[in-house]
N, C-alpha and C positions, 0 to 999 in steps of 0.2 A: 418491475422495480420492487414489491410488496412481496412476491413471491420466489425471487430468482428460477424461476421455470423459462427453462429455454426456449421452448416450445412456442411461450407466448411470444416472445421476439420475434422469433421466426415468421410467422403468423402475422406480425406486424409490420417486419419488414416487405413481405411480399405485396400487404393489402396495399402500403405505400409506395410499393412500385408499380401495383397496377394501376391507380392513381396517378403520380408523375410520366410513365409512358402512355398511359391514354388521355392525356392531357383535360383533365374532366375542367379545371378552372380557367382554360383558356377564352372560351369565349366570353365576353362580354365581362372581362377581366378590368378594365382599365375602364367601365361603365360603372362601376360597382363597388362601389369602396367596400364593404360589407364582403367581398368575393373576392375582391385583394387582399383583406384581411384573412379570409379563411385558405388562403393560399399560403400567404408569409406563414399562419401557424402550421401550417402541416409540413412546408420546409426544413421548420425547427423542428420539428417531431421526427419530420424521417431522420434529420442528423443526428437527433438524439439514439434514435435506437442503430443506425449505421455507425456512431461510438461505440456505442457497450457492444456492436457485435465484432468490433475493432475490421468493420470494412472504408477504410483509410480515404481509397480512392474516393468510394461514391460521397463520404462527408465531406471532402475539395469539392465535390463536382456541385455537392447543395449547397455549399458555403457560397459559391461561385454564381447560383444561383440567384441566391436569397440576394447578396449583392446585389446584381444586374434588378430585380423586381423591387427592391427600395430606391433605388435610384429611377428607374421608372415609374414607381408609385410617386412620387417625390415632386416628379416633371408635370405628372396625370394629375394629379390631386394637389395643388402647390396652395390650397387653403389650410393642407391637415400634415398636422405634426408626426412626425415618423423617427423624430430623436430616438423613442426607447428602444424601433426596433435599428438605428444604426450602432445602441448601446450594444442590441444582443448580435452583432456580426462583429463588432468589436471583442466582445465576452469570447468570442468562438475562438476567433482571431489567437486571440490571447496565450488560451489554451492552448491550442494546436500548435502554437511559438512554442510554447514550454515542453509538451509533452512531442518533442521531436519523432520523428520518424528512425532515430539514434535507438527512440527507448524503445519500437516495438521490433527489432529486428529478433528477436521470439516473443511470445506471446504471456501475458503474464499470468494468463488461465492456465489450469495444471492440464500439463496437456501428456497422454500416454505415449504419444511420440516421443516426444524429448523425456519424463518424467520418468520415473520406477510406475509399473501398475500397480493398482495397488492389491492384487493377487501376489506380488516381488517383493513389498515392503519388508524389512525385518521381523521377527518376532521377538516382542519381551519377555525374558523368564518371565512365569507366573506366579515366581517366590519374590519376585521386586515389583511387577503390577499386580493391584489386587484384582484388577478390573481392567477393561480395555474402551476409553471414550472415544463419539465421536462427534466430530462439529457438527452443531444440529442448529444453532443460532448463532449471525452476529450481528451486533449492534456496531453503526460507524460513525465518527463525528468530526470532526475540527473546525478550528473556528480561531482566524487569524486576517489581522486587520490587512486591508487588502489582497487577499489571497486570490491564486488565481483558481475560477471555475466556470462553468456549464450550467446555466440555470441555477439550479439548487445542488450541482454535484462538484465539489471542492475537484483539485488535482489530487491530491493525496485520499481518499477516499472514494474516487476513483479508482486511483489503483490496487488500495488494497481491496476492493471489490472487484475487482478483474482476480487478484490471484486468489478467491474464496470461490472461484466457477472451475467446473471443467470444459476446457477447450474441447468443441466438436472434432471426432479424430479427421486429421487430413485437410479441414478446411481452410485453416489455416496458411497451406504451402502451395493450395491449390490453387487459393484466393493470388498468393504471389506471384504463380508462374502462369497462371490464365487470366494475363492483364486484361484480354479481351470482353473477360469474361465481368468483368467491374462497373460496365457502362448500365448497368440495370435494366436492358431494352431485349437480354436474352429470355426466350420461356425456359426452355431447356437448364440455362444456366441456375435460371433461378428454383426450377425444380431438385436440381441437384444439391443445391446449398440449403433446400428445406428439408430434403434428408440428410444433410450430416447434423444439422442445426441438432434435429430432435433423433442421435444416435441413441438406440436405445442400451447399447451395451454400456452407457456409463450410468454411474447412480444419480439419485437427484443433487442436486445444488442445496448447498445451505441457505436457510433463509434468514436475509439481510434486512435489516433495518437501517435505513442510512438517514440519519438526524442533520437537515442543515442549522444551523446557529440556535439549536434547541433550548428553551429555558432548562431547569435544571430539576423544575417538576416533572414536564413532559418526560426529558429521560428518563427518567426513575419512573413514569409510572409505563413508559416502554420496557423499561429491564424489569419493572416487576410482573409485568404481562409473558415477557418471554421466560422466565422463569416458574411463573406459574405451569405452562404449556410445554415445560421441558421434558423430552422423554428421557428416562433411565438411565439410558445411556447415553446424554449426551450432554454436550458443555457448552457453554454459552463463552465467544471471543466479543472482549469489550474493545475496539479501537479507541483514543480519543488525541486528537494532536491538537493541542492550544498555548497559550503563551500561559508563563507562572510566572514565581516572583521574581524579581528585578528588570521585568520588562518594561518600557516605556513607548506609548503612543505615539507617531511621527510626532513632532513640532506643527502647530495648523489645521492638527485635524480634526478639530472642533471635539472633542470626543471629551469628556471630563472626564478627572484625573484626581483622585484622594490621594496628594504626596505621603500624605501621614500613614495610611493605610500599605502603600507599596513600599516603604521604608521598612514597614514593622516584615513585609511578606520577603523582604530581599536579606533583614540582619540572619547574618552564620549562623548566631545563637539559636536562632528558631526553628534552624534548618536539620532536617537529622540526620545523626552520624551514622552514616551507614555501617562503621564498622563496629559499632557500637550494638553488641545483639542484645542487653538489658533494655534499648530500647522498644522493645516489643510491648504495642499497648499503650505506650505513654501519650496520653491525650495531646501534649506540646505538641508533639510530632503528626498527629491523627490530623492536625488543625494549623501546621505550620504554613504549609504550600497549599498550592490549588491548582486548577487548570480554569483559566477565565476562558467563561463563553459566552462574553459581554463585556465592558467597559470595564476598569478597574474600579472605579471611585462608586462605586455602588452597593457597599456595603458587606459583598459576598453573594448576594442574590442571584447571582450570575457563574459561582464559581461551586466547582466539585471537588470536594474535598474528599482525601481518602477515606473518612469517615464513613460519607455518603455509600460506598461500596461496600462496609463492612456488613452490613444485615442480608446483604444478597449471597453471601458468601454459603448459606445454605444449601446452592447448589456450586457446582463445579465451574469454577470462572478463568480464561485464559487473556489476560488484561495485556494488551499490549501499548503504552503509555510513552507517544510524543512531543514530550514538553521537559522545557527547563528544568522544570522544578519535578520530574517523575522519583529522584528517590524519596520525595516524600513518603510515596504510596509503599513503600518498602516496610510503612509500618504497621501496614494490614498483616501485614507475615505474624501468626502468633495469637492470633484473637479475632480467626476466625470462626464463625458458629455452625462450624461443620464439616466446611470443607478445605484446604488448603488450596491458594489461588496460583496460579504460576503468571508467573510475570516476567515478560518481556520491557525493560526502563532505556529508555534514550539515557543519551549522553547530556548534561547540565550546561555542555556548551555547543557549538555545532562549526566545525571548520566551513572557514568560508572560502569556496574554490574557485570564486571571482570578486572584483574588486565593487562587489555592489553593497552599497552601506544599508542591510540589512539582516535580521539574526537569521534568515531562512534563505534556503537558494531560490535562485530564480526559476527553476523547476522544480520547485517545491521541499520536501526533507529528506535531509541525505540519508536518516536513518529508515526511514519510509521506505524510501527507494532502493535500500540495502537488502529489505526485509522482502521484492515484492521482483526487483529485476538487479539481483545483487551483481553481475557482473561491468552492466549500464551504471551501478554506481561505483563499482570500482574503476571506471574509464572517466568519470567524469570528478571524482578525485583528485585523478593526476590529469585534470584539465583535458581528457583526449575527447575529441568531438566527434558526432558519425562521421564527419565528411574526410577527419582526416585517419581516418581506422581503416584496414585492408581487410576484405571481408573474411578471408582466407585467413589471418591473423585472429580476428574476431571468436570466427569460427574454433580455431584449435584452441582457445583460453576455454571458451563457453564446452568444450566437449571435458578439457582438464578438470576443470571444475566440477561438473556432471559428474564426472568418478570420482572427484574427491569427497562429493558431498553427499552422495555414495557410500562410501568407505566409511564417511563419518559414522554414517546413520548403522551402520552395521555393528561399527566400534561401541558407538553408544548402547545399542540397543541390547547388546551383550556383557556391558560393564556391569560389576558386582554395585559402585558406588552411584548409581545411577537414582535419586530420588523419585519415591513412588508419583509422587504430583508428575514428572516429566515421562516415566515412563507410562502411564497410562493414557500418556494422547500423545506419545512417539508415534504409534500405528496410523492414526488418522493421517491422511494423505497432505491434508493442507499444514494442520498445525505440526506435525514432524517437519515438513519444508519449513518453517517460519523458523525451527526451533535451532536447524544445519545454520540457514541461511543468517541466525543470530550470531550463530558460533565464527563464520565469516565475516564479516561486519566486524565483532567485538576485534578479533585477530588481524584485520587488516587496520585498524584505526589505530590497535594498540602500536603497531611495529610500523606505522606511519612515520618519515621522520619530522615533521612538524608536530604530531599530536603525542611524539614516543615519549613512556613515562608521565602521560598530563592525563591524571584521573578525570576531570572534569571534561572530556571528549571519549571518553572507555564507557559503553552502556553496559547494564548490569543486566542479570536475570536472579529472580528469586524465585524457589531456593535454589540454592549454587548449581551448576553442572559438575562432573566429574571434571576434576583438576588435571585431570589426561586430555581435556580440550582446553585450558587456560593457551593465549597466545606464545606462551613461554617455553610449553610444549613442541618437540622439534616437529611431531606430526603435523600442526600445526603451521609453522615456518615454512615449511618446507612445500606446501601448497601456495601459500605465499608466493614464495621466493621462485616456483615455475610457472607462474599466472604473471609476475612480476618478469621475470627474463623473454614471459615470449612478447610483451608490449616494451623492452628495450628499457624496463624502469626500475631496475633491481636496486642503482643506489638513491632510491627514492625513497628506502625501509631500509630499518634498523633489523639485523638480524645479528641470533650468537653468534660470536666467535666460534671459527670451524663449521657453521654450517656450510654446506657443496649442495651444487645441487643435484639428484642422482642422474646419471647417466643413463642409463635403462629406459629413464623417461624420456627425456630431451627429446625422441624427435617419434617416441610411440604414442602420441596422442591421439591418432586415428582408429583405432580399436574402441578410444573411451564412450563409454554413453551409458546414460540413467542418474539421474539427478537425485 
């Protein structure tokens, strides 16, 4: 977790399976409360790292586990309290509800099967980059009252930490079509999957810092560590997904609440105009919004203000900003000390695509999950669930896509108006996907027809992309409009007059691939 090296997973997962099939805590198990206990934690432990290495099966079978040995520790030990751990089979519970078997039908690690290598990637004129970055750190966070997670690892930070890895090649398909191979009792098997684990033709993994419910010190004296330690050539990705102004705490939840204080953080006035480019610099705006990572009524203690980010800005920063209130941070643009940040900004509102009275979905943020498994969020937009999607259907949208985002990256990476901040970490494997998979996102929400024309659901990126990728753009539509026909939902978007969709394509999707 400290290092994102594969390697050690691997290594972990194996020591934990010789463990659970040599059954080392069985004997004299249900004599030993102390030997119960160091059972149920190593339970958690293997599912923890059979998560991140997204092997599905065996974290059902420890889930499944963990179960059956509380309810027998329960029976065995009926003196000693075992709530927390039916809290943490609950917690798992939870997650696994939300993060469906829908959303891993590919893998959210950049994988060179499905992906461009990144030997393929485009190249930027070197008269529009001065320089060519690449991700060398990221910092994760969110922090949202009952949100669902894993120990200390959110859903949302989850997965954008799943798409900042590269996927072991092959293991992935292998893992699906060699069910047998899942029960953790093979040597063989397992040998096999500790050589794809630690492939050595891919590069290292960026290294993550994943902050749970962080004070606002801690972070900063994290980002100013990784900055310190930055090499040359590389940029530091800041996630952060939290609630801003005008949020309110359930009703009941004990939780204190400065009315006075959230009033002054929800008035328009204080909000800044994003079309408004004199605003650059103006302290109102530096200090209007925040992203709380605590309680409201605390004075700001708790809360990160774009301010806060401006002294970091000496090295190269790729801010990617899910909350309410993100174009605040719009007012970094302009009075950086050094370097220009690129920023990826949520939407100020978030379509809700079920009837649950809250500002977030129940799997977590739609823009998150745009940015991370964008096709999984375009299906769960127009309400489409795994169970009722044809895999074969699935499949030819997810190949369409792949060439169009593709195509984008090509268009991009050749446009004269292409801003030097974007084209200097286009090349990078992760953040060029982040940057297509934005341009997706922004385009399907724009020409949505619930959110069509509603600035307040449109996320932004700063500074602008080339206006050759605005939604409005037929290129644009037109990806749309064949992602949209082949799930039956074309009058579900707004598209121009005159747009058709081209015929050439309609039924040549199987040729497409590279994302």
């Amino acid at each position: 977790m400290r290092t994102s090296e594969a390697s050690y997973l691997s290594e972990a997962y194996i020591f934990y399976e010789a463990i659970l099939s040599r059954e080392y805590f069985k004997e004299g198990m249900f004599q030993d409360l102390s030997l119960a206990n160091k059972q149920l934690r190593f339970i958690s432990r293997f599912l923890m790292v059979c998560l991140l290495l997204n092997r599905r099966e065996m974290v059902q079978q420890l889930l499944h586990q963990l179960k059956v040995l509380v309810d027998e520790c329960k029976r065995t030990f009926q003196e000693t309290d075992f709530k927390e751990w039916k809290l943490v089979i609950q917690e798992i519970g939870r997650f696994l509800k939300a993060d469906t078997a829908f959303m891993n039908i590919r893998p959210l690690r950049y994988s060179i099967v499905l992906d461009c290598h990144p030997d393929s990637l485009p190249h930027v004129s070197t008269l529009v980059a001065r320089r060519s970055l690449r991700l060398r750190d990221a910092i994760l966070s969110s922090y949202h009252h009952n949100e669902v997670k894993v120990s200390e690892l959110t859903l949302d930070t989850f997965r954008m930490l799943q798409s900042l890895e590269w996927e072991p090649s092959g293991s992935f398909y292998q893992s699906n079509v060699a069910r047998n191979g899942q029960n953790g009792a093979s040597g063989p098997s397992r040998i096999n999957y500790s050589q794809e684990i630690a492939d050595p033709t891919l590069p290292h993994n960026p290294r993550k810092a994943v902050l749970y419910r962080p004070s606002v010190t801690h972070f900063l004296a994290v980002l100013a560590t990784v900055c310190e330690e930055l090499p040359s050539d590389g940029v530091i990705l800041i996630y952060l997904s939290a609630s801003g102004h005008g949020i309110l705490l359930p009703a009941g939840s004990g939780m204190p609440c400065d009315a006075t204080s959230l009033s002054t953080l929800a008035c328009p006035s204080d909000r800044l105009n994003p079309s408004c480019g004199q605003s650059k610099g103006d302290d109102s705006s530096l200090h209007a919004s925040c992203l709380h990572f605590g309680t409201h009524g605390n004075g700001g203690i708790n809360s990160i203000y774009p301010s806060d980010l401006v002294p970091f800005t000496r090295r190269p920063l790729f801010l990617v900003i899910d909350c309410d209130s993100s174009e605040a941070f719009e007012a970094i643009n302009g009075i950086q000390k050094g370097e220009t940040a690129a920023m990826l900004l949520s939407s100020s509102s978030s379509y809700q695509t079920s009837d649950v009275g809250s500002s977030r979905q129940p799997c977590g943020s739609l823009f998150t999950i745009f940015l991370t498994a964008p096709l999984q969020a375009f299906c769960l937009l127009l309400s489409i669930s795994g169970t009722d999607i044809d895999t074969d259907t699935y499949n030819k949208a997810e190949k369409l896509l792949s060439s169009s985002l593709s195509d984008w990256g090509s268009t991009l990476a050749t446009s004269d108006t292409i801003d030097p901040v974007w084209a200097q970490v286009l090349t990078d494997p992760f953040l060029g996907r982040l940057i297509l998979r934005f341009i997706f996102c922004r385009a399907v929400l724009s020409l949505y027809a619930p959110t069509f024309n509603k600035k307040d659901f449109i996320p932004k990126c700063v500074p602008c992309l080339p206006a050759s990728f605005l939604p409005t753009t037929a290129a644009c539509q037109i990806v749309i409009l064949q992602i949209a026909h082949i799930f039956a939902a074309s009058t579900k978007f707004i598209f121009s007059e005159g747009l058709v969709l081209p015929e050439s394509r309609q039924g040549d999707t199987e040729s497409m691939s590279c994302s």
